[in-house]
C-alpha positions as CSV (number, residue, x, y, z in Angstrom):
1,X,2.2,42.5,145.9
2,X,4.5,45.5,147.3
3,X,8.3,44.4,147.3
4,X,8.6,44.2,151.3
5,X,5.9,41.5,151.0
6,X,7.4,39.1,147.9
7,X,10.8,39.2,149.9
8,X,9.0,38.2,152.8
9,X,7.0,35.5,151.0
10,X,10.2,33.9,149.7
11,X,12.0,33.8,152.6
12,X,9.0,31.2,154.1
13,X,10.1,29.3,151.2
14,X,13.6,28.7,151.9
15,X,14.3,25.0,153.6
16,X,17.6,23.6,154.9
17,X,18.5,26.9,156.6
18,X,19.8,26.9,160.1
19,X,16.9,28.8,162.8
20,X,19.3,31.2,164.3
21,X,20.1,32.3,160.5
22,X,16.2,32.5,159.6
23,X,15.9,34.5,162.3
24,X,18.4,37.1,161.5
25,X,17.1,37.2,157.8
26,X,13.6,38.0,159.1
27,X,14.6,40.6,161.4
28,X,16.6,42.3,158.1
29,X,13.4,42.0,156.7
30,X,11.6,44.1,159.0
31,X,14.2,47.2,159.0
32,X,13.9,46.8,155.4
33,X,10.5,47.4,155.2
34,X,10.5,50.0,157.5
35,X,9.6,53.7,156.5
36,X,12.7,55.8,156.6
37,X,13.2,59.4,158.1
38,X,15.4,62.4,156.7
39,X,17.8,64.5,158.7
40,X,15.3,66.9,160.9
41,X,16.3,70.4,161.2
42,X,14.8,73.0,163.6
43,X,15.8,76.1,165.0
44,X,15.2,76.3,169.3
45,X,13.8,79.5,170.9
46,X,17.5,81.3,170.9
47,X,18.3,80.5,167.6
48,X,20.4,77.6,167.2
49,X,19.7,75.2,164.4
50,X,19.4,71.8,165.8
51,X,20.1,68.6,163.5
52,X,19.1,64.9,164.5
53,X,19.4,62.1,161.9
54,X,15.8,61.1,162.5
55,X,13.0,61.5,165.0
56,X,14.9,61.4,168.8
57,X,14.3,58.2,170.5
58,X,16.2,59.0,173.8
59,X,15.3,62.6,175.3
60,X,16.8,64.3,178.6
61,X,14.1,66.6,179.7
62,X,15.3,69.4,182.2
63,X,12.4,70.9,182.6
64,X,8.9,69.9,184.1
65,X,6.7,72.0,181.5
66,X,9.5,70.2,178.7
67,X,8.7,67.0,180.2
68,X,4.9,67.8,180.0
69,X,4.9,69.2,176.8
70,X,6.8,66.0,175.5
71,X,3.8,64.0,176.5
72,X,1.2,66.8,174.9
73,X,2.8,65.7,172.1
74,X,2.7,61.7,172.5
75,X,6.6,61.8,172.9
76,X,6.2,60.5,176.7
77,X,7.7,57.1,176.2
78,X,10.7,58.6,174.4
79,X,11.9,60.2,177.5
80,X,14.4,58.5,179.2
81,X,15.6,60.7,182.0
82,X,14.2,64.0,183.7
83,X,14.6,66.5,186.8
84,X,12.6,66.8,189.6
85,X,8.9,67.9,190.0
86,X,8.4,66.1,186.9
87,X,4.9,64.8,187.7
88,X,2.8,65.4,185.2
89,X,1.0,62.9,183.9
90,X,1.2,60.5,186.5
91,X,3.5,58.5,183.9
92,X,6.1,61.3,184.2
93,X,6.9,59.9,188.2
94,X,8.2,56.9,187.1
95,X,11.0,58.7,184.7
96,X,14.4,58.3,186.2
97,X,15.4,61.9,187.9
98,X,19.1,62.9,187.2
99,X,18.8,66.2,189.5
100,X,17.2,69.8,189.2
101,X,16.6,72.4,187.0
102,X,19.8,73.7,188.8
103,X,22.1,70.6,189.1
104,X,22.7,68.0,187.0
105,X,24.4,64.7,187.8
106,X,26.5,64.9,184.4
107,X,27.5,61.3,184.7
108,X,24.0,59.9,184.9
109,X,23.4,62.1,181.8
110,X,25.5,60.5,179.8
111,X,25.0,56.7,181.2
112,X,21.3,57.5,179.8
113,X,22.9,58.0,176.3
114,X,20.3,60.5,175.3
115,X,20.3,61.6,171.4
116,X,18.5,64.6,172.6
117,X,18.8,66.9,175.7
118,X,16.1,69.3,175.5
119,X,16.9,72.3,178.0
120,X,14.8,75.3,179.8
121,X,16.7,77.9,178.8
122,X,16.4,80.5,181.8
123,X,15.9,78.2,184.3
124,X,18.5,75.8,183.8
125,X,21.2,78.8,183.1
126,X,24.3,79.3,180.9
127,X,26.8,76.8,183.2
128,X,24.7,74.4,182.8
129,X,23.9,74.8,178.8
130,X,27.6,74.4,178.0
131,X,28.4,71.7,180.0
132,X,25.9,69.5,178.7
133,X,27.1,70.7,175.2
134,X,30.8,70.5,175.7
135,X,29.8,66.4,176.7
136,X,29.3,66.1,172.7
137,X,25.5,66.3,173.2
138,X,22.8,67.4,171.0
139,X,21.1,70.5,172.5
140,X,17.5,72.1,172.4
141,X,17.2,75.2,173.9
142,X,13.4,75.6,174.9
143,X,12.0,79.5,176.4
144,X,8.5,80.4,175.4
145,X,8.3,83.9,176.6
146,X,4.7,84.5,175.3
147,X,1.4,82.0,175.0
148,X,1.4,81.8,171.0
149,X,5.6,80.4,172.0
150,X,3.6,77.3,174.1
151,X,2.2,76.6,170.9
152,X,5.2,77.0,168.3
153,X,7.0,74.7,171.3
154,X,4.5,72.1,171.0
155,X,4.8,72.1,166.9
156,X,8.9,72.3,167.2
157,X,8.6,68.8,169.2
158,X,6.8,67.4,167.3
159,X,9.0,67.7,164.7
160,X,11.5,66.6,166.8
161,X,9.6,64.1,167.6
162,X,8.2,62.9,164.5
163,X,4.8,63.2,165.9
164,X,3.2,65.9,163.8
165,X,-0.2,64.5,163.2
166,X,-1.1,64.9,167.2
167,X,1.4,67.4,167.1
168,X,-0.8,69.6,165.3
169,X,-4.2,68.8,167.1
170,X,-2.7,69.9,170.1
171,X,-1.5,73.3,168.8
172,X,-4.4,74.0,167.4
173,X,-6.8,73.5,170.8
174,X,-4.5,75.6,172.6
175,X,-4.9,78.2,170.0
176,X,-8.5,78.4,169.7
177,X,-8.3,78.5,173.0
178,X,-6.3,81.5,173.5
179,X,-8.4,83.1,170.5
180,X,-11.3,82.9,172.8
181,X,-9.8,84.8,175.4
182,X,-8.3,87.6,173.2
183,X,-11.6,88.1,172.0
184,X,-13.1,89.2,175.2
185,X,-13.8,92.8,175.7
186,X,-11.4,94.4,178.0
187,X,-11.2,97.9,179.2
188,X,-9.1,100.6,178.1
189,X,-7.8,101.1,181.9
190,X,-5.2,98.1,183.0
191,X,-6.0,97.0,186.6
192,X,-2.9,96.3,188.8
193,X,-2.2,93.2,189.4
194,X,0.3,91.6,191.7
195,X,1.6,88.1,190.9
196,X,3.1,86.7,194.1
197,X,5.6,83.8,193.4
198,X,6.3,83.5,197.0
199,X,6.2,85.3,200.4
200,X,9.2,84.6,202.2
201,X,11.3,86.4,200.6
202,X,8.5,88.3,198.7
203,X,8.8,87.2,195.2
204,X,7.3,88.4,191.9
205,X,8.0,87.8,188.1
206,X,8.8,90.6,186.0
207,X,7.1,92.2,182.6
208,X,9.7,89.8,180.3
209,X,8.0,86.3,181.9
210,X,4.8,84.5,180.1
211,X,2.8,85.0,183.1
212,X,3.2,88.8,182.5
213,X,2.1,87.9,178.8
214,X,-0.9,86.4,180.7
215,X,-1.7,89.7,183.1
216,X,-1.6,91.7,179.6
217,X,-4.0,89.5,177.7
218,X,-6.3,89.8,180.4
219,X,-6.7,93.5,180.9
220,X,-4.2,94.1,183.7
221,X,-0.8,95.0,184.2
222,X,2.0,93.6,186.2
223,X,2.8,96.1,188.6
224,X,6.6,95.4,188.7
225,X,6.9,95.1,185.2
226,X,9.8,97.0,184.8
227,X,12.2,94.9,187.5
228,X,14.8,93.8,186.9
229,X,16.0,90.5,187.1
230,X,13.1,88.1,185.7
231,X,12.1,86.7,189.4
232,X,13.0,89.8,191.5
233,X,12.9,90.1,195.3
234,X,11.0,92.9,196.5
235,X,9.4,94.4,199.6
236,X,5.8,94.7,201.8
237,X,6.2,98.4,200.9
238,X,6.7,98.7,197.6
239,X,3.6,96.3,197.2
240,X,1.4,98.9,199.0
241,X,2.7,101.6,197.3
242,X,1.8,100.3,193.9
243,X,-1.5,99.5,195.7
244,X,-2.6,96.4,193.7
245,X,-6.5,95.9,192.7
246,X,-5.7,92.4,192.5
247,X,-3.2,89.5,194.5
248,X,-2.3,86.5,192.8
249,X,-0.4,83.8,194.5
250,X,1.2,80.5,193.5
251,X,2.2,78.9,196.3
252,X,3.9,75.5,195.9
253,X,1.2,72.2,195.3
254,X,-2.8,72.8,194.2
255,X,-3.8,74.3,197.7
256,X,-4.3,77.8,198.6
257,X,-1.4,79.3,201.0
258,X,-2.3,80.5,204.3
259,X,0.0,83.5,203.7
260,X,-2.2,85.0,201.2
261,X,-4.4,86.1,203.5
262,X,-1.7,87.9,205.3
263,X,-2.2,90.9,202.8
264,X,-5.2,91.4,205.2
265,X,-3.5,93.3,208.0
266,X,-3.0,96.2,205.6
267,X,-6.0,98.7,205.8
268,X,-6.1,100.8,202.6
269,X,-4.7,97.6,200.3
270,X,-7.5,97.8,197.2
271,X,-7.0,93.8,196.7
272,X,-7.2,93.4,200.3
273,X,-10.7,95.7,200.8
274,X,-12.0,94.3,197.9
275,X,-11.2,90.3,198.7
276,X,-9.5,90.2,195.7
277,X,-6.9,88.1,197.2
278,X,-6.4,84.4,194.4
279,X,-5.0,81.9,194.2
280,X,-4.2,79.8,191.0
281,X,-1.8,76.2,191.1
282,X,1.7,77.1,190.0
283,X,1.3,74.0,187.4
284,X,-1.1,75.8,185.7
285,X,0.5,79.2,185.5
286,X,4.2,78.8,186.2
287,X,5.3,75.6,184.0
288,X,5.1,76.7,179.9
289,X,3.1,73.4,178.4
290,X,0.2,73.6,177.0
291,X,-2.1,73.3,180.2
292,X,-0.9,77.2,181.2
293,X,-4.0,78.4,178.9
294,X,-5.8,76.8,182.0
295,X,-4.1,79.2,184.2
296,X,-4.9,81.7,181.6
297,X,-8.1,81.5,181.6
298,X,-8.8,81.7,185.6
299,X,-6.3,84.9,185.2
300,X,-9.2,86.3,182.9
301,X,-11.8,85.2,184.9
302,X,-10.2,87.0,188.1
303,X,-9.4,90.0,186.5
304,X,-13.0,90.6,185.2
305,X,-14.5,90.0,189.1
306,X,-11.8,92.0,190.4
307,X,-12.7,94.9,187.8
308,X,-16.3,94.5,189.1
309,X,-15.3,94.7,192.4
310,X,-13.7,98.4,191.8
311,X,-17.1,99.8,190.0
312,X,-18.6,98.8,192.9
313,X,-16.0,100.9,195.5
């Protein structure tokens, strides 16, 4: 008989002892017996070493790909507050929203009492980093800039977490998958691709965001790879002068936007001759959890048609 269950047994024993005080001796019992956790250490995406007593109980998520990824990793019911567009799973609605990824309501923060506020590092910004931090909070700074990051993010919160059996399971699939698409044959010769965030105003990514990472692993290249800033404005013109073999658009929910087809109008347009005019869900493509190898995937898939389609012209 382990020790946890003598003491237990013994206590059923005792008489003449007042209910309320039974009670309180049986719930002693049960921390007792409970496993207990070491201080967790880990180190976020910019460096920062991040200690929690034990596995976090009450998470902020700022993030709906952090929010996502939380729930990749069976950590779903540990979140207690979030920011909008956190939809995924359906569970994720019923979170409490405490603003966006660009304003916070810092008082409903701290009513939530979080033990961990786990932050998008780009997309949330600086201001909004030390703000939460100068509260007294404990901060995770979360920016996956590449596919095999999605991954490392899933293992980190899990450790977080204390969830490292699914934890694992869950990096793993999304690295075989990935594996799969690296092995594909690609050509030597990149084709142009241009990923459209949004059309009015135009709006790209640059070479330094994971959907760029994507473009690469696929066989094409992002033809304003070299802007400046990471989500740069640009115009109709310097789109046709790059001359793009293939459009990709985001839009803002899982239907196609009308406006893709408005690349049309422009005779000479490769992705326009061609119909190589997509379309993939910004969930899919745009948030950095672990379904964006989804996104990858139809990324490869479009590529390779729209490199058929140039043989062919």
């Amino acid at each position: 008989m382990s020790r946890c269950q003598l003491m237990q047994s013994e206590s059923k024993g005792m008489k003449g002892i007042r209910v309320t005080s039974l009670r309180l001796l049986v719930s002693l019992l049960a921390l007792y017996c409970l496993p207990l956790h070491g201080q967790i250490e880990v180190t976020d995406d910019l460096g920062n070493r991040v200690r929690l007593s034990g596995p976090a109980q009450r998470i902020v998520s700022l993030s709906p790909h952090i929010t996502e990824t939380l729930f990749a990793v069976g950590a779903g019911d540990r979140i207690v507050g979030t920011v909008q567009f956190s939809n995924y799973p359906q569970a994720a609605s019923a979170i409490p929203v405490i603003g966006s990824f660009s304003e916070i309501a810092y008082e409903s923060l701290l009513g939530l009492d979080p033990d961990l506020v786990i932050v998008w590092a780009s997309g949330n910004g600086e201001e909004i980093i030390a703000r939460i931090r100068s509260l007294g909070l404990t901060v995770y700074l979360d920016e996956p800039r590449q596919l095999e990051d999605v991954a490392r993010s899933v293992r980190r919160f899990g450790a977080l977490t204390g969830r490292e059996a699914i934890t694992e399971r869950t990096a793993e699939d999304f690295l075989d998958r990935l594996a799969a698409l690296r092995a594909r044959e690609v050509a030597e010769e990149p084709l142009r691709v241009f990923y459209e965030v949004w059309n009015e105003p135009l709006t790209t990514l640059n070479g330094e965001h994971l959907v760029s990472d994507i473009i690469r692993l696929c066989g094409g290249e992002n033809i304003f790879g070299d802007a400046i800033p990471l989500a740069p404005v640009i115009s109709t013109e310097s789109v046709l002068a790059a001359d793009p073999q293939l459009i990709v658009v985001s839009g803002m929910d899982e239907e196609r936007p009308e406006w893709l087809d408005e690349w049309k109008q422009w005779p000479g347009l490769s992705a326009a001759e061609s119909n190589q005019l997509r379309f993939i869900p910004p969930d899919l493509l745009q948030r950095n959890a672990p379904r964006i190898i989804q996104g990858a995937e139809l990324m490869c898939e479009f590529v390779d048609q729209a490199r058929a389609a140039a043989r062919l012209n």
